[in-house]
C-alpha positions in Angstrom: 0.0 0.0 0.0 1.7 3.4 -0.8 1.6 5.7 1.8 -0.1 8.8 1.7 1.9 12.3 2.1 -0.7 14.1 4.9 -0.4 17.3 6.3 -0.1 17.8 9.6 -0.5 21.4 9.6 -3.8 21.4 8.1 -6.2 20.6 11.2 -4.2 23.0 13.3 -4.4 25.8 10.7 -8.1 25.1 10.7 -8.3 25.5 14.3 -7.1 28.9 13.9 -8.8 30.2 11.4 -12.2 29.3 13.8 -10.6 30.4 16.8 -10.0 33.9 14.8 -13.5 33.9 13.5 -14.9 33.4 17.2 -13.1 36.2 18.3 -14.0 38.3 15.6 -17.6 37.7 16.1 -17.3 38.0 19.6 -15.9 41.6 19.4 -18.6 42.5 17.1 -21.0 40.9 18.6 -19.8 42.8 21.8 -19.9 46.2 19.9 -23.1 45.6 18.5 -24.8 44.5 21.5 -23.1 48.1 23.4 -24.6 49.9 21.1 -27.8 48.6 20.7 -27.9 49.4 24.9 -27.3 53.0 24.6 -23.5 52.8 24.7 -21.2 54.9 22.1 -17.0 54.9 21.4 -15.5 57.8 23.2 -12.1 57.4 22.4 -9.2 54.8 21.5 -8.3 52.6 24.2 -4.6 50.0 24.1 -3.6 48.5 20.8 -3.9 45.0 20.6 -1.2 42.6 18.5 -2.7 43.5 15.4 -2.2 47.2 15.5 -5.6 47.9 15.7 -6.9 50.1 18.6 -9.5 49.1 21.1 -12.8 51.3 21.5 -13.5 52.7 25.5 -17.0 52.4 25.4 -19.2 55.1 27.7 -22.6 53.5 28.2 -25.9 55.4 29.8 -25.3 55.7 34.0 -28.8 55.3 34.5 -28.3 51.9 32.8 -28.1 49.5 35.6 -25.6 47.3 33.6 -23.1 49.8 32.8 -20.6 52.1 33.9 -19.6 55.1 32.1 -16.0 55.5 31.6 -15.0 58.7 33.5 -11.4 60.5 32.8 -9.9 61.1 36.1 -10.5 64.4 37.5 -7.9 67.7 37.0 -5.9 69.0 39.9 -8.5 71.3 42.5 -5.1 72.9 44.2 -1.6 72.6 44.2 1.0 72.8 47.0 4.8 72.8 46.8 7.6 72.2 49.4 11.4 74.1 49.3 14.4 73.3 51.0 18.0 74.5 51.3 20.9 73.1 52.0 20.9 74.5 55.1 17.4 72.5 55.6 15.5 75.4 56.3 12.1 75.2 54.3 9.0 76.6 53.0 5.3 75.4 52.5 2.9 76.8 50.1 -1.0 75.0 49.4 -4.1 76.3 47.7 -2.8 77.2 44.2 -4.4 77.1 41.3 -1.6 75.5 39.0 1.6 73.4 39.8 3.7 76.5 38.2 2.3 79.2 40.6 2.7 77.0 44.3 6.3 75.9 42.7 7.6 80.4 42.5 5.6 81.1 45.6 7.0 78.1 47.4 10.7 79.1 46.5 10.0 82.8 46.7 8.9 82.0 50.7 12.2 79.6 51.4 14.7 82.1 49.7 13.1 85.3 52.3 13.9 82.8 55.0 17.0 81.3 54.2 20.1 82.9 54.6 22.2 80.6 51.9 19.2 81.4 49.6 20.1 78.1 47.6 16.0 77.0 47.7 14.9 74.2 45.3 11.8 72.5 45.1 11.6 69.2 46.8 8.2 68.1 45.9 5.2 69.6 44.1 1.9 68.3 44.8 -1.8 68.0 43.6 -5.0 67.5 45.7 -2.9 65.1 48.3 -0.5 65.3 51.6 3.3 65.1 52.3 5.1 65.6 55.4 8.9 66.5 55.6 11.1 64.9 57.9 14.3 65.9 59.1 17.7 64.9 60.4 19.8 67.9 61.7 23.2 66.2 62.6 23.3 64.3 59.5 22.1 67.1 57.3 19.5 64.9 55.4 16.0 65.4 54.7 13.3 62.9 53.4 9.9 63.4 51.8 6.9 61.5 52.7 3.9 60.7 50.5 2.1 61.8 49.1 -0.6 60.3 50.4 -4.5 60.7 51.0 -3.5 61.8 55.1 -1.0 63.6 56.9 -0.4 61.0 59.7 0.4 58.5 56.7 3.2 61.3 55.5 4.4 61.8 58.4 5.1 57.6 59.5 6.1 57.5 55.9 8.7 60.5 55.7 10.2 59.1 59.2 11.0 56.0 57.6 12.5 57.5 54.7 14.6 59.8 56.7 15.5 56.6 59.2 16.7 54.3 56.3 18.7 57.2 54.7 20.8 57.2 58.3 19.6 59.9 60.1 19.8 59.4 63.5 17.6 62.2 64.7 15.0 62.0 62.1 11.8 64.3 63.4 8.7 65.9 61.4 9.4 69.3 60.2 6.4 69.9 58.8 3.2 68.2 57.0 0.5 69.6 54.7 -2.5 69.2 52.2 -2.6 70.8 49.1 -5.9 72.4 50.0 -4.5 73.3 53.4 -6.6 70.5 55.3 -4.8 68.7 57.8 -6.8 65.1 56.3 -6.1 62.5 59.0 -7.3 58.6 59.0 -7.9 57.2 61.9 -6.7 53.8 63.0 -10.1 51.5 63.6 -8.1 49.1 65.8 -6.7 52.2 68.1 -8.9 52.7 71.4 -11.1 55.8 70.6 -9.9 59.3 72.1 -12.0 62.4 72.4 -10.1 64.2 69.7 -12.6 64.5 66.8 -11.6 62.4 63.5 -11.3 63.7 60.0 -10.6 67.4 58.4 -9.0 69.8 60.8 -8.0 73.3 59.4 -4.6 74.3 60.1 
């Protein structure tokens, strides 16, 4: 019996060809069936391996099923922090744009220091940061940011530790909007101090 010259390719290119019609019906399908529920394309999402980019679909909110896709919010206010080399420093919040806290922040460290060699240490939008310092080992560290000052300030003492200072304390801690935010600990026994937003 001669033997037959078979492919062994040819089952396995089949495969593939269904498995790229399933998924090609399935993103239709998908499309078709967002749009038929009120959704619409707002914009181009990741490309996949063919080049081809992926839709971001923004359905009806009242639509129990969906959620609308919603861009992440600008910057409300804008704090900055400067520092010398001499470590004195200078806090600025409530600022319309990074730009504006970033001069008035150095403006304020260079009227205080007298080596007037401010630089900005950390610019920040709509969250906290706490600066920690170590005096004998001339070092500074920034904490944050973070959603809470007490967060900065655990965080900015770590940073400072690990760097070597010896004598690491909290210099200062702030909110871009000028809140002191605070979480509370729900394991720590309850004191009378109240929780949440405190003006400074």
């Amino acid at each position: 019996m001669p033997l037959r010259r078979t492919s062994l390719f040819l089952p396995a290119t089949r495969c593939i060809k269904s498995i790229l019609l399933i998924a090609l019906l399935t993103v239709f399908a998908g499309g078709a069936y967002a749009h038929a529920q009120g959704c619409s394309v707002v914009g181009a999402g990741a490309t996949n391996a063919a080049g081809n980019s992926i839709p971001i679909w923004s359905c009806n909110p009242e639509d129990e099923g969906h959620r609308a896709y919603v861009p992440p919010p600008l910057p409300d206010v804008w704090g900055a922090l400067a520092i010398s080399t001499s470590l004195q420093w200078a806090t600025v919040w409530n600022y319309k744009s990074e730009a504006a806290a970033r001069a008035a922040a150095l403006q304020r460290c260079k009227s205080i220091s007298s080596v007037k060699d401010c630089k900005i240490a950390v610019a920040i939008a709509d969250v906290c940061v706490s600066l920690a310092l170590s005096k004998p080992q001339r070092l500074y560290a920034i904490g944050g940011p973070t959603g809470a000052v007490n967060f900065a300030d655990m965080n900015a003492n770590l940073r400072c530790q690990r760097a070597g200072g010896r004598a690491c304390t909290i210099a200062t801690s702030f909110c871009a909007d000028g809140i002191r935010h605070i979480v509370r600990d729900p394991d720590a026994p309850s004191t009378p101090t109240p929780s949440g937003r405190t003006r400074r």
